[in-house]
C-alpha positions in Angstrom: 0.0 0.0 0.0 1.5 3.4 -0.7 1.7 5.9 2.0 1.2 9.3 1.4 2.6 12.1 3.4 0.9 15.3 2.6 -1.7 17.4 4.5 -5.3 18.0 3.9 -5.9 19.6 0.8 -7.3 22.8 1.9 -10.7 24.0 0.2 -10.2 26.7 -2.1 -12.4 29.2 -4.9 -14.0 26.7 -6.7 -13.5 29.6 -9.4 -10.2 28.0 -10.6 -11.0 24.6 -10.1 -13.0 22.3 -12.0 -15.2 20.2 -9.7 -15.4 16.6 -9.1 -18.1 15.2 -7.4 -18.1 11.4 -5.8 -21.1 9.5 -4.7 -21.8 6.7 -2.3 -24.9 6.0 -0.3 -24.3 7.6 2.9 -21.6 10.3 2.1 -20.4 8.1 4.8 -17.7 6.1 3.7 -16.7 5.5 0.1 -17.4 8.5 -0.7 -15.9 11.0 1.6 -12.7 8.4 1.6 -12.4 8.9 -2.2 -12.8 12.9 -1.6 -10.6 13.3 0.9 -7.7 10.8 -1.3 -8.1 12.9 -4.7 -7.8 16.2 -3.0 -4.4 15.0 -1.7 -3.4 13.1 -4.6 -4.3 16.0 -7.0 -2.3 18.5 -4.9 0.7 16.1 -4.5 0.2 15.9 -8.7 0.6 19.2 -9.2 3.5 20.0 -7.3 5.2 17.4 -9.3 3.3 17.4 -13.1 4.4 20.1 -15.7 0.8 21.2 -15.2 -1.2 22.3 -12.8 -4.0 19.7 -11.9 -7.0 22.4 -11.3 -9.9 20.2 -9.7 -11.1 19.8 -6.2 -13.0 17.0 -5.4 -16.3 16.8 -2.8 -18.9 14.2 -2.3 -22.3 13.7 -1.3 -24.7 10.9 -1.2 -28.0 9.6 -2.4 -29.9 8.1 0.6 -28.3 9.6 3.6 -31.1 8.3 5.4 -30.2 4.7 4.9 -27.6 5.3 7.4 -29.2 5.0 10.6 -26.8 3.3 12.1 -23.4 5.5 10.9 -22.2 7.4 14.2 -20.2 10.3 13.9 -19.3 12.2 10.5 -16.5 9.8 8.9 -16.7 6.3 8.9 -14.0 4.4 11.0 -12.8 2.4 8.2 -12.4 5.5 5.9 -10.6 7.1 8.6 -8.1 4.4 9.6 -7.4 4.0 5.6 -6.6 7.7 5.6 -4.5 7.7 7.8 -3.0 5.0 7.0 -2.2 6.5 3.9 -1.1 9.6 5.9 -3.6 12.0 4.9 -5.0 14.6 7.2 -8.7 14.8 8.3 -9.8 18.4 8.9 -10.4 19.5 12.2 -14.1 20.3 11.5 -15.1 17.3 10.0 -18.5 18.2 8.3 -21.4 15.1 8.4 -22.6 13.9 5.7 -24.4 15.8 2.9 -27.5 14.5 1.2 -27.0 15.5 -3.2 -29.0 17.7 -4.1 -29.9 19.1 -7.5 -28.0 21.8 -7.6 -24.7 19.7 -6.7 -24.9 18.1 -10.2 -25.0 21.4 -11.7 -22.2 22.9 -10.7 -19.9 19.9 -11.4 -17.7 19.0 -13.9 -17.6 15.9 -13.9 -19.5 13.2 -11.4 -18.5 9.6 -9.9 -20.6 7.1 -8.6 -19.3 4.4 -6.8 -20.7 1.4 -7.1 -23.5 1.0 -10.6 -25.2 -1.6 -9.4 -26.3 0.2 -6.2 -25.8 3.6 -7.1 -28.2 3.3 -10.5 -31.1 3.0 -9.4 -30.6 5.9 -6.5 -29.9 7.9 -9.3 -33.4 6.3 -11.4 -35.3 7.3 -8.3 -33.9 10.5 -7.3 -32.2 12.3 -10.2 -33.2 10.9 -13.4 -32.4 13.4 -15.5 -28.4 12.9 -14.6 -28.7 8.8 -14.7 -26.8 8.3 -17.8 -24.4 11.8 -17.5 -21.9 10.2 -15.1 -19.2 7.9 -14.5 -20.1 4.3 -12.3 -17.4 2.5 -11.0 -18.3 -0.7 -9.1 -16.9 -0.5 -5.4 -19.4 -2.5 -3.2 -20.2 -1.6 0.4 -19.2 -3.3 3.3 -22.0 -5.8 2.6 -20.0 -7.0 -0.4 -16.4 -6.0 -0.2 -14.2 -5.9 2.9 -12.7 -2.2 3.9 -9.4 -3.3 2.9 -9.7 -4.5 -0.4 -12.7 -1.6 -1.0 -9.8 1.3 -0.1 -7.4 -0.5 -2.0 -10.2 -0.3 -5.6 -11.0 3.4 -4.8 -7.3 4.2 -4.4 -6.4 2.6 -7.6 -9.8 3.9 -9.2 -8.8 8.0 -8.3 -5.2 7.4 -9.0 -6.2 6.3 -12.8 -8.6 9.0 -12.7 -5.8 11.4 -11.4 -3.3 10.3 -14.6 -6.3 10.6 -17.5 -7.0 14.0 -16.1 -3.1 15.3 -16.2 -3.2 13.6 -19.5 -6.0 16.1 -21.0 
């Protein structure tokens, strides 16, 4: 696993950034995990790239609701994998954040995490985007252990990270 030693990605003017937007179920786990790993990533990028790699990442998700049982504002598994990764949690961790309309809107480009779960949400809730974004297919904890789940998103955003310095 690779380890990386850089600090929270602070948020900037989304007036110079293009904005990526992930989606999980809850904003509880995938989701905010892969949010908090491209910010870092990206910043790490583009103190090293040619270019300058001008997107911010945030997240939200489609049935916050279903979470009933999610305690606090970060799941435990997304936090140990960030920090095992060494990658700073803010201070004033936010809880989740339910999409709304206007979210898909105002991004440039959208991520959802897993199709087969995440499709239908989007049927139900925002049909008009269905068929606009990208699906990747990173199962919950129902499916997929924590480990190897971290280990897909990670690979997943740092692909995503090399197209995007590529264009």
């Amino acid at each position: 696993m690779l380890k990386y030693k850089i600090p929270f990605y602070p948020r900037i003017s989304m007036l110079t950034f293009n904005k990526l937007l992930f989606l999980c179920t809850g904003n509880y786990y995938r989701s905010r995990f892969a949010e908090y790993l491209f910010n870092t990533l990206a910043a790490k990028a583009s103190q090293t790239a040619a270019q300058n790699l001008k997107w911010i990442a945030d997240s939200r998700g489609l049935a916050i609701e279903y979470g009933i049982h999610n305690i606090g504002t970060l799941s435990l598994h997304a936090r140990r994998g960030l920090i095992e990764r060494g990658i700073s949690i803010p201070a004033m961790e936010r809880f989740p954040m339910p999409a709304v309309e206007n979210d898909f809107k105002t991004a440039n480009k959208i991520i959802a995490l897993d199709e087969s779960e995440h499709r239908p949400l989007m049927a139900q809730r925002f049909v008009n985007w269905v068929e606009t974004i990208e699906y990747w297919q990173i199962h919950d904890l129902d499916k997929t252990s924590p480990q190897i789940a971290l280990r897909q998103i990670e690979q997943q955003v740092q692909q995503l990270i090399d197209r995007l310095l590529e264009n």
